[in-house]
VMD Tcl script that draws the C-alpha trace (Angstrom):
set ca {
  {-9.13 -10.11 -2.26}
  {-5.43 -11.57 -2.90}
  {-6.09 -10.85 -6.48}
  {-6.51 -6.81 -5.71}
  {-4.40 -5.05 -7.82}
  {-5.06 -0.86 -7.20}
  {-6.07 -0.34 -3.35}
  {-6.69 3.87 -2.95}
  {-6.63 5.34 0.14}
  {-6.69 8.36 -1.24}
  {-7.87 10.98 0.83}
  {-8.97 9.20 3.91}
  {-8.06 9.39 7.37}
  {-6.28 6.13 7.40}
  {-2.69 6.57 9.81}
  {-0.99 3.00 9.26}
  {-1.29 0.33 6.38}
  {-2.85 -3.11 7.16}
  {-1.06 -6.06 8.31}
  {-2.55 -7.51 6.16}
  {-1.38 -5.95 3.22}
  {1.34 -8.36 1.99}
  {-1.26 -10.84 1.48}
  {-2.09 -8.78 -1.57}
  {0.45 -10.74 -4.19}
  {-1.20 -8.97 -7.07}
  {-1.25 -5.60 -5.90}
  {0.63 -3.15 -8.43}
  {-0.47 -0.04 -6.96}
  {-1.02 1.65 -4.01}
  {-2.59 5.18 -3.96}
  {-2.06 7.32 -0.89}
  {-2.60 10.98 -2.27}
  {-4.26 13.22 0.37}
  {-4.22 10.62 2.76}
  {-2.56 11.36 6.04}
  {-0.26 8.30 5.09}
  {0.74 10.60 1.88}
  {2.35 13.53 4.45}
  {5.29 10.57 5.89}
  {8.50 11.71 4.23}
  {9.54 8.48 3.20}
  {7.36 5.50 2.63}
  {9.37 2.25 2.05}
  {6.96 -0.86 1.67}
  {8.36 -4.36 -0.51}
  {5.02 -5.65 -1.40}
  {6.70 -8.57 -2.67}
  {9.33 -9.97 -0.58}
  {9.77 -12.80 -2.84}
  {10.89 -10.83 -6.51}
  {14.36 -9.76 -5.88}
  {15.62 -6.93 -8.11}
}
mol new
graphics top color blue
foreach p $ca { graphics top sphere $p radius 0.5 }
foreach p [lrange $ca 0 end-1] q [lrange $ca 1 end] { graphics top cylinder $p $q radius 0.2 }
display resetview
């Protein structure tokens, strides 16, 4: 699973991410529309901790 790269959560009932979800090093995208994650005003997440911009 670390080399997941598109997890959807798209329209399901999910209300908090995985801990789990920095173990995901490949991940490029993360799709939350009509999820009841989608309806938080402000999602902030560094899925890479390492890559400094």
């Amino acid at each position: 699973m670390q080399l997941l790269q598109i997890l959807d959560f798209s329209r399901t009932r999910i209300k908090s991410l995985p801990k789990s979800l920095p173990k995901l090093v490949a991940l490029k995208k993360l799709l939350l529309q009509g999820s009841d994650l989608s309806k938080l005003a402000e999602l902030s997440i560094d899925l890479n901790p390492t890559i400094k911009m």
